[in-house]
N, C-alpha and C positions, 0 to 999 in steps of 0.2 A: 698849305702852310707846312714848314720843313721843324725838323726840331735839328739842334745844330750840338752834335755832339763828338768831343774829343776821344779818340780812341787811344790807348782797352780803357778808359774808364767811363764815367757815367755823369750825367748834368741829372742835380733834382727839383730843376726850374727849367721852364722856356728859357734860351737861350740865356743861361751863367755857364760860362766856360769853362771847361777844365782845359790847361795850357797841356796838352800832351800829341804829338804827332805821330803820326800822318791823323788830319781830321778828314771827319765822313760826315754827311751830309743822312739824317734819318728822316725818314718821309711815312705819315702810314697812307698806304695805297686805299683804304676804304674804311671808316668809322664802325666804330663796333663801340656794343653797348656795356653796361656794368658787369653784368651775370650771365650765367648760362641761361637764367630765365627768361631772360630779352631775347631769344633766337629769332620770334619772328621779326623783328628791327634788322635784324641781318639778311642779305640776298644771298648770301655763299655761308657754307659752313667752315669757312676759313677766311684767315686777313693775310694781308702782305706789308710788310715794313723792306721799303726802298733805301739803298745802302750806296751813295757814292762816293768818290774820292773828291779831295779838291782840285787836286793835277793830273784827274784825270777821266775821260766822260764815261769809261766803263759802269755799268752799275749792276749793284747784285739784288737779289729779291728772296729775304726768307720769308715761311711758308709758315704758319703757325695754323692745326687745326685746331677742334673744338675743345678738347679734352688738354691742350697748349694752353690757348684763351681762357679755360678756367682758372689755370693756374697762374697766368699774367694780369688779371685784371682785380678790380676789387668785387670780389665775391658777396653774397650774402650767405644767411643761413640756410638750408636745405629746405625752405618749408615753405614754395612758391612765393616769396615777396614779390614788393613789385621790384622792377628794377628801372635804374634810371639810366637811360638811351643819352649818350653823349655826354655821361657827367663824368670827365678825363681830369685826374690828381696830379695836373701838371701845369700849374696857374700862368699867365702871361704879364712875367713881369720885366725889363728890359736889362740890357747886357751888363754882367758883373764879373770884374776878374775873381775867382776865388780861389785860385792855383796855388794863393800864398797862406791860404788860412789853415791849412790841414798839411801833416807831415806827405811827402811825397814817399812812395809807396816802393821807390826803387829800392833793392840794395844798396847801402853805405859802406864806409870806412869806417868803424865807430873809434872814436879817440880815446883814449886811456884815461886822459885827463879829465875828459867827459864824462865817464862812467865814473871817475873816482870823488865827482862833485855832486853824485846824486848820493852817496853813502853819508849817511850820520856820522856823527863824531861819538856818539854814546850809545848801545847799541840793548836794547831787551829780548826777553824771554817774553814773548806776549801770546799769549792765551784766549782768543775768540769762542765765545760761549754761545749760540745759535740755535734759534729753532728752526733754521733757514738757513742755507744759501747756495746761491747761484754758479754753477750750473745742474749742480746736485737735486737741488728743491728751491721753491721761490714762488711764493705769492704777492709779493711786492715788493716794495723801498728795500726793506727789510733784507731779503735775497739778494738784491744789489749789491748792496753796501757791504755786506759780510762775505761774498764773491769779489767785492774789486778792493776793497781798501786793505784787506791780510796782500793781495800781492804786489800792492805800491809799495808797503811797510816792506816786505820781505826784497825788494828792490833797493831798497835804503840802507839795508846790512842786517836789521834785525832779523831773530829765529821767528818763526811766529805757524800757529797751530790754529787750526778750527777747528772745533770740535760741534758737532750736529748731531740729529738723531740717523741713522740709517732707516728711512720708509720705502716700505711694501719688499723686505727682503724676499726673495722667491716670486714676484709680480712685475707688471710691466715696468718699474719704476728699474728693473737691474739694469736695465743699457745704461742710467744713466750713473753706475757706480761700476760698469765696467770696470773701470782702471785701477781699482781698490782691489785689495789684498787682504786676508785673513791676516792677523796680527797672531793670531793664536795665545791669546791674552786674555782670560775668565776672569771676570773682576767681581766681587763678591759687594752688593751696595747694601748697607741699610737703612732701610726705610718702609714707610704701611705696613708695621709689625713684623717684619724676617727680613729674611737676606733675598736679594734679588742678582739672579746674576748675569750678567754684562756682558758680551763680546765686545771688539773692535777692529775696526776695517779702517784701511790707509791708503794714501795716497798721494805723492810728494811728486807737485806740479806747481811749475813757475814760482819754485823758491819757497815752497807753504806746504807745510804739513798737512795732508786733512784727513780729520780722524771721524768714525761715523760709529759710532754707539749703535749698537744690534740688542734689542730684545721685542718680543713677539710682539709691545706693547705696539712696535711703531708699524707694525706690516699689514697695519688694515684698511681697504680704500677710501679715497678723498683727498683730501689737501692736508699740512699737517696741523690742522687744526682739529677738522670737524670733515661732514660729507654732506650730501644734496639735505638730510634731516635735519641739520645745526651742529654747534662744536660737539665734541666726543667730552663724553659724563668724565674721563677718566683723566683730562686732562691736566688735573694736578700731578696725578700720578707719573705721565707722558714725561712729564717737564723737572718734577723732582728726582728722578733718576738722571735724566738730565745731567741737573749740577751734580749729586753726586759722584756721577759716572767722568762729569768731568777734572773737578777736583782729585780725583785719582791720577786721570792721568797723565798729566806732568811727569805724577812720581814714577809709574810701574810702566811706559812703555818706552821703551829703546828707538828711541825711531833715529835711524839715521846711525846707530851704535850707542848713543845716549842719553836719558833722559833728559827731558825739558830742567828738574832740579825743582828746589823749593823757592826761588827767588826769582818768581815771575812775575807779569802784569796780567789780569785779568779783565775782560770787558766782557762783560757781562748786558748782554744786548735785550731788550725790555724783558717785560714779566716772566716770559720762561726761563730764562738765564737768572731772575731777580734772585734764586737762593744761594747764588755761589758766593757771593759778598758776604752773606748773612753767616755761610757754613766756615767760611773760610775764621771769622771771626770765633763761633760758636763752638767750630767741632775741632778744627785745628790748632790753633795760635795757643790755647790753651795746654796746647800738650808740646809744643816746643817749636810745631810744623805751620811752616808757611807764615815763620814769622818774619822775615823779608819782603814777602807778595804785599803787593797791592791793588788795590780792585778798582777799576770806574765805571759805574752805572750808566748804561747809554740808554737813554731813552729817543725810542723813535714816534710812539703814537702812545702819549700820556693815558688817552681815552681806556685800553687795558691793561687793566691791575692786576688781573690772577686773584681776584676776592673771593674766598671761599667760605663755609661755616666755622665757626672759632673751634670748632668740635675737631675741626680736621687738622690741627695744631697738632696735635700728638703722631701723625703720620710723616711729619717733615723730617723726622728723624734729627733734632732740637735741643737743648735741654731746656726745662721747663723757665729757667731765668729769659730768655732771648724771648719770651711772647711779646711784651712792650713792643719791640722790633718791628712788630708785624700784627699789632692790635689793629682795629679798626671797627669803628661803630656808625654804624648807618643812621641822618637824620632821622626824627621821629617821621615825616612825611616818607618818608621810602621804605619804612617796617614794613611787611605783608600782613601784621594782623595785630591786634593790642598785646597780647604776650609776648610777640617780636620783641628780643632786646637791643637787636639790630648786633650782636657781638659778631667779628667775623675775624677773619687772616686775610692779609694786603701783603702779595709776596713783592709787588714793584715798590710798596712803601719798606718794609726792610731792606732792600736795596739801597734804596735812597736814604736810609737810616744810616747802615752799617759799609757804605762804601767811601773810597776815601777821595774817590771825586767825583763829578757827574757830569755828564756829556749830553747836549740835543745837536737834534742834527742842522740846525740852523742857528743864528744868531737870535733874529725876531722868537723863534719858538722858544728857545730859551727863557727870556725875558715873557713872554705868552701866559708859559705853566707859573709864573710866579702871580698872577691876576686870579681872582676867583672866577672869572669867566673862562679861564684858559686852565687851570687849576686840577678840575675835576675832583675838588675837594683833598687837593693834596697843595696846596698855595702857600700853604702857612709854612708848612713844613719845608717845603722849598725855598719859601724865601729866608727859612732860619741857616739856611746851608748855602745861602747865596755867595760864601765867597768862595767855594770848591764849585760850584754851576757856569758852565760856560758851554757858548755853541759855534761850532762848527759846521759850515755848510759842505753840504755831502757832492761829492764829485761824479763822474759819469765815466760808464767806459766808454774810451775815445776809439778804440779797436771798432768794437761792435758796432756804435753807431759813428760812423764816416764817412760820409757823402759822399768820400771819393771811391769807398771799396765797399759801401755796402750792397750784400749779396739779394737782400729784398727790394732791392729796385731797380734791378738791372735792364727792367725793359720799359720803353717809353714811347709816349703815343700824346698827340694832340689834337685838340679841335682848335677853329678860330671863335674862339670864348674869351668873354673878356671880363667875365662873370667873379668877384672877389670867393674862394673858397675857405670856408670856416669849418675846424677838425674839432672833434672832444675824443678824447682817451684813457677812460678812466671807471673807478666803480660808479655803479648806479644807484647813490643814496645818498642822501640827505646832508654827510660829510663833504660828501663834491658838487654840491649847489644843482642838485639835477632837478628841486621844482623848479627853481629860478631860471635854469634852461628851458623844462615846460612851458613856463608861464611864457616868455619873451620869445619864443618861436615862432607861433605866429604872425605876430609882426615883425620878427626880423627876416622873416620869409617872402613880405611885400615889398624887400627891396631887392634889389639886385644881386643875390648874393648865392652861394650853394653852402650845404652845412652838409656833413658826413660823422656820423657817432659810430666810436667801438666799444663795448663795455656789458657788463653783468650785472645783474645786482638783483636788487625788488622787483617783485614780478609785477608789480605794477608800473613800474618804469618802461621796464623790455617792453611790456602790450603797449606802451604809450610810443616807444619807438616805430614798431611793428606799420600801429595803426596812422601815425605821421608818415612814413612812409607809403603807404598806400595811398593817404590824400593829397602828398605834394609831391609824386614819385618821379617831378621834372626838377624838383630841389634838394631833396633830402633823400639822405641813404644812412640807413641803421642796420647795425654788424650785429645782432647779439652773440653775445661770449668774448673772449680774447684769440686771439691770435697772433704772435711774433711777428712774421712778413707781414701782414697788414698795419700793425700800428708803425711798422716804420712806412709802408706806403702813404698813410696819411700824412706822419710825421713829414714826410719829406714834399710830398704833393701839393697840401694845403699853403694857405697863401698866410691863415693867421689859426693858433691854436688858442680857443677857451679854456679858462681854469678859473670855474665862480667856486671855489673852493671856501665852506665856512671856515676850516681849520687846515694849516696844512705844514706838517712839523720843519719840510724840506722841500718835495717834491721835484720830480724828474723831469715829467715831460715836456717842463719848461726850457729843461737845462738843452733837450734832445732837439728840440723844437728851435732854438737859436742856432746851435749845429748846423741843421739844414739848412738857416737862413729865412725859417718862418717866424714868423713875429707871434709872441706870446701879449693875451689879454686874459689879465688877471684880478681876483680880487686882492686888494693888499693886506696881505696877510702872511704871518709866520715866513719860511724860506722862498712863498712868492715874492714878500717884498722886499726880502733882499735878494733875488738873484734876476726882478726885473725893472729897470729905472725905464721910471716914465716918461715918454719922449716929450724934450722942448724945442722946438723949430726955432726956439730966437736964441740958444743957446751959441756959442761959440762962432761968433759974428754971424749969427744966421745961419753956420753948417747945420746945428743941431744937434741934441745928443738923446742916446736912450737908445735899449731895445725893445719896447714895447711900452703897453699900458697897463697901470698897475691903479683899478679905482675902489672907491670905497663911497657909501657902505654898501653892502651888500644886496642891490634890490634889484626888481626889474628893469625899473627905469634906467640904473646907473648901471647897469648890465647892455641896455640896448645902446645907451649912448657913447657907449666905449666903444661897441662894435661898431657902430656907426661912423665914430670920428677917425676910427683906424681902416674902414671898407673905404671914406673918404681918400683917406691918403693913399692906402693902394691902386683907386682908379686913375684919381684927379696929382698927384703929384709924384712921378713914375721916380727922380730922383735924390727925395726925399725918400719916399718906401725902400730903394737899393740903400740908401746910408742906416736905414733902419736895420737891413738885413745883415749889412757890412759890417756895423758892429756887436750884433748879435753872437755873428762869426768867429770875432776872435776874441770873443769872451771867451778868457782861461776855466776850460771848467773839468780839468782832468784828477786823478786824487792825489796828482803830484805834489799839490799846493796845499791839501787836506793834508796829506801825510805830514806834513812839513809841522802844521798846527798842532796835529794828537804827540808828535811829539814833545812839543811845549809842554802839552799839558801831563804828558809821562816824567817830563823832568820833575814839575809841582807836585803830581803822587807821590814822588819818592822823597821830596826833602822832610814833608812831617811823618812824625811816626803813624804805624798801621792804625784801624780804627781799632780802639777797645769797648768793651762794655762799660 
């Protein structure tokens, strides 16, 4: 069997087309297995992928050895897994034009006109407040969003700044702050009893300021959370300098020749960023400054607060009026001991206090956090501020993931399998339904189908991958850890992606997963269920509509029978499954349209006055 692909670019299905000439004809000359651990399944320590024209019979043959093949195939971890021999992430689903769904990669003419209709008519000072992002730092949504949405906004004509911590200055983390600059810019912050003081590092790429806060607190290994032991003890501390350091500067640094000014927006993105609302209200506005600004509280994962002992109040650097702000009292069921008085500080709750409007990043999850099941014991209070709460579903970069240029799948290879492929990509706990994948694997393993997982988490999940792997090493392949190039090889390979997610504010992989023209099975839930309508075959005289399956509730059962009804229609109804794909595809999902929305909601911060005490 041939795989049929348009040159220079790439197909991430059995024969979907990309319209681009001269086409060539890809053949693999002899099957090879998943890993380097499969070798003995191999007769040669090398493969051959056959290369021909269509007008004309010459053909070429490239030569990939072993140490190639590592790096072309899906690997596992270094720790003899087993590996599975002819399980190929390139499903067999039949021929789809997709040349029209994604922008064509040539150079253009760009029209004047066109560039001048993606500019605002009213233009901010906007101020991203981060503990994250992307391509700087990033352990999830989070990094995203605060990597791609500052350069939509700053596309549209606004000024707009990120401001992040700088981690592991002098460590391996400096390649990726190469392109930063000393500001030579000592900022003096107070806060935990003295003065702390602050460097900052720059860097003005594709239209966006980015500013990275330097002190020793942030240069020590791990993620910027915590390390292999759990979060970091200090992390109030990490995060409160933070806003401080950011609230400064607007005022003190020059970027570009001159300052951001007093009359900005601030978005203040969950609990690390939660004090800049609070300071802005507390420490400024009261003395003349930053009585213009306005703040919105973005909430991306309700679930952390930043709750700390009420004792640590006096570190915030505060005045003692604004604790209200940020009280918080633990049910009597959740004290540690009878003297417990449960008194604490809720830095995401003074956020949500003192900001003057508030952001999720989907619709449903907005509506979510106002339920006491969705809540996290902040319900009441959300739903007292419900007419400043709205949500907006969070966009994707379309660069990075682009079927037609992306650079982690450039090589392709098939068997004659006819086998339905099912990906997971995501953490490994209890937030992303991973007993409910447990539980339902082995039966959905008695059907016809291959599963492939990438992800980290509880170690008692990873050994449940491990050892599933070992016993069904003809059906299933588990990644532990992350990897970049791999979640796009799955992304693009698999034929349907799971997401039994209990909770999920937004979520991506669905958004990335329609991209490539794989079908998302979800639970319906928060930004799953609005970004996947579930398919109706008798819809629209019978064409049908929908990108996937979005079921409910949440159990084993209704988990297997979704995969089931959807592995259905990719075997048994090949042009139903392509209108599945087909519109999946040109679901708009870039943050062109997001952008368009935060500025509605920038107009509504500004028409009432700031928040006051």
């Amino acid at each position: 069997m041939t795989l049929l692909l348009m040159y220079p670019t790439f197909t991430c299905k059995l024969n979907h087309y990309i319209s681009h000439k001269p086409s060539v004809k890809w053949g693999v000359n002899r099957q090879f297995a998943f890993s380097s651990c499969s070798k003995n399944s191999r007769t040669s320590d090398c493969i051959k992928l056959r290369v021909s024209s269509d007008n004309s019979q010459e053909k070429w043959f490239f030569t990939y050895k072993d140490e190639e093949i590592h790096r072309l195939l899906l690997g596992g971890e270094k720790d003899n897994s087993a590996s599975v021999d002819g399980f190929q992430l390139v499903p067999q689903s039949g021929d789809i034009e997709v040349s029209n769904f994604h922008a064509d990669k040539e150079e253009k003419v760009v029209d004047d006109d066109l560039t001048k209709e993606k500019l605002t008519e009213v233009t901010y000072n906007i101020v991203f407040v981060t503990s994250e992002a992307s391509p700087y730092s990033k352990t999830g949504g989070l990094g995203d969003v605060c990597g791609s949405l500052p350069i939509a906004l700053a596309a549209r004509g606004h000024r707009v700044m990120v401001i992040s911590p700088r981690y592991m200055h002098g460590g391996p983390s400096d390649e990726k702050f190469a392109g930063t600059t000393d500001l030579d810019c000592r900022t003096k912050v107070y806060c935990f009893g003295g003065a702390q003081d602050v460097d900052f590092f720059h860097e003005y790429r594709e239209g966006v300021d980015w500013v990275f806060v330097d002190h020793p607190c942030y240069h020590r290994p791990g993620n910027p959370y915590g390390d292999m032991y759990g979060a970091f003890g200090d992390n109030q501390f990490r995060f409160t300098l933070l806003c401080h350091a950011a609230c400064e500067a607007p005022l003190v640094l020059p970027l570009g020749g001159f300052t951001y000014g007093e009359k900005c927006l601030f978005l203040a993105n969950d609990w690390p960023a939660g004090l800049v609302p609070v300071l802005l209200a507390a420490k400024y506005r009261p003395h003349g400054i930053y009585k213009d600004a306005r703040s919105i509280a973005v909430i991306h994962n309700l679930s952390h607060q930043g709750v700390e002992p009420a004792a640590t109040y006096g570190n915030l650097g505060l005045p003692s009026e604004f604790y209200g702000a940020l009280e918080w009292v633990f049910p009597t069921w959740a004290r540690t001991h009878a003297l417990d008085t449960g008194q604490a500080v809720n830095i995401l709750k003074g956020a949500i206090v003192t900001s003057d409007r508030i952001l999720t990043v989907s619709q449903g999850y907005s509506w979510e956090i106002t339920t006491p099941d969705g809540g996290y014991g902040m319900n009441e209070l959300l739903t007292s501020r419900k007419s400043v709460l709205n949500g907006i579903t969070n966009g994707i970069d379309v660069t990075e993931w682009d079927p037609s240029s992306d650079e982690h799948i450039a090589s392709h290879y098939t068997v004659d399998d006819l086998s339905g492929k099912v990906g997971f990509i995501g953490r490994l706990d209890y937030q992303k339904g991973i007993d409910i994948i447990l539980s339902a694997t082995p039966a959905l393993l008695q059907d016809d189908v291959q599963f492939v997982m990438l992800g980290s988490g509880e170690k008692q999940y990873e050994e449940w991958m491990r050892a599933t792997e070992a016993a069904f090493s003809y059906k299933f392949r588990g990644w532990v850890g992350f990897n970049v190039p791999i979640s796009h090889q799955i992304t693009a390979g698999c034929d349907i992606l799971l997401m039994p997610s209990r909770f999920e504010p937004c979520g991506l992989n669905q958004l990335y997963a329609m991209r490539y023209g794989t079908v998302p099975v979800v639970h319906g839930t928060g930004g799953l269920r609005d970004t996947v309508k579930t398919f109706n075959p008798y819809a629209k005289e019978g064409k049908g509509e929908g990108t996937g399956w979005a079921f409910s509730p949440l159990t084993r059962e209704c988990t297997l029978n979704a995969l089931r009804v959807a592995i259905r229609t990719y075997r048994d109804h090949k042009t139903t499954w392509e209108g599945l794909m087909r519109r999946g595809m040109e679901r708009e999902c870039s943050w062109d349209n997001a952008a368009v929305q935060y500025e509605q909601v920038f107009q509504w911060a500004f028409i009432d006055p700031p928040y006051a005490s």
